[in-house]
N, C-alpha and C positions, 0 to 999 in steps of 0.2 A: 112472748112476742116472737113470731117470724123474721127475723130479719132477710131482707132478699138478697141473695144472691147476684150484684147488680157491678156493671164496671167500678164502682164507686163506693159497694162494703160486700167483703167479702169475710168467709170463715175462715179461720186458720188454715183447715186443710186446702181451702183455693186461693189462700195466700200464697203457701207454703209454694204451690204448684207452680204459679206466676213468677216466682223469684227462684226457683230452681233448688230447693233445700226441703229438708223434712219437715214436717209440722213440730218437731224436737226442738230444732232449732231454734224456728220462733217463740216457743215455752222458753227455750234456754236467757234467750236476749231477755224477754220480759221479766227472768228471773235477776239476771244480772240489772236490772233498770235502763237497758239499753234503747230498748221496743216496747212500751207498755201499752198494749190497746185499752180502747172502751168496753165496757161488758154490754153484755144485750143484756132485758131482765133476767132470762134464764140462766145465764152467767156464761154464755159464749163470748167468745173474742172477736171484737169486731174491727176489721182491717180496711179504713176507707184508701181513698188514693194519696190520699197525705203520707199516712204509716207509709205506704208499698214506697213513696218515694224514700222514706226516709232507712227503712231497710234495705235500698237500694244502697244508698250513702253509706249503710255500716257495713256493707259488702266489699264495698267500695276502699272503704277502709284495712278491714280484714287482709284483703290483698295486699296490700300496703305495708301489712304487719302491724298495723297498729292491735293491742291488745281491748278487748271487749271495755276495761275498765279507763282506757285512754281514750275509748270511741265515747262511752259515756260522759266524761269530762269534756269533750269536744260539743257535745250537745249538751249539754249543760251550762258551760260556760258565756255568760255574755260578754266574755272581755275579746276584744279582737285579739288583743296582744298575746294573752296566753293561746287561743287559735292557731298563729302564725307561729309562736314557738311550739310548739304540737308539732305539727307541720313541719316546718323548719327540721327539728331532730331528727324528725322518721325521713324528711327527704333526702339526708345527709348521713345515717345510716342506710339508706339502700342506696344512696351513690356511693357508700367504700365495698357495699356490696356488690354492686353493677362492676365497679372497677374491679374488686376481685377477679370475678369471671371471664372480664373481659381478660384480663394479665394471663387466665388460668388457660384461656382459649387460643391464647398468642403463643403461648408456651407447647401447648398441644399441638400449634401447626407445624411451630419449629421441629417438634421432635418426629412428624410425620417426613418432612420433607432432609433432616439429618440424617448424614451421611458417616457419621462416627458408630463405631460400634458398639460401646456403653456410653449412655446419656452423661455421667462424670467427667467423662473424659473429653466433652464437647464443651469448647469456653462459651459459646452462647446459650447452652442448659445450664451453666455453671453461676451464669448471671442473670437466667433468672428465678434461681434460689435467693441472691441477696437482696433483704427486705428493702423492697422501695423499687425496687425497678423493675422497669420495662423498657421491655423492645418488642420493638415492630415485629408480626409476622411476617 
């Protein structure tokens, strides 16, 4: 059976294209249980607008850091609660990471606009070496 090439079921390779990733990719998700399409008889993958949204979501995820096998549990699970703790963790893992950066950015302005000759020897580099603080750029 032909299947058409239509907004609405597409081949992995025109999946693949729509979503910005290699047709690898979507093998890989399917592999892992993440993405599993329908077969055509002939045993092609068939990618309606359902899948396309839903490997939008694991993209979406990915970004996130979420791991392939934590994206799976997230679809998987019918429990809100675990959802929200999912969620919960990874959003709270990249706020100490967001805060890193930001600490890491504030510290890089100071040392731009410092006037001391070795970064040591300046008390406002010196503090913010010690774990937990910040200061303003």
């Amino acid at each position: 059976m032909n299947v058409p090439n239509t907004a609405e079921s597409r081949r992995i390779g025109d999946a693949a294209a729509e979503l910005g990733v290699a047709a690898h990719v979507l093998r890989h998700w399917e592999d892992a249980g993440v993405l599993v399409p329908p077969r055509a008889p002939g045993g092609q993958r068939i990618y309606n607008g359902a899948l396309i949204v839903q490997a939008r979501l694991v993209q979406l995820c990915q970004r996130a850091g979420m791991s392939l096998a934590e994206i799976k549990e997230l679809f998987d699970t019918r429990s809100r609660a675990r959802r929200v703790a999912l969620f919960a963790d990874k959003r709270a893992e990249l706020q100490a990471h967001v805060d890193d950066l930001t600490r890491t950015i504030d510290f890089l302005g100071h040392v731009l606009r410092c006037t001391h000759p070795i970064v040591d020897r300046c008390p406002d580099c010196v503090e913010f070496s010690r774990p937990g603080a910040s200061k303003s750029a």
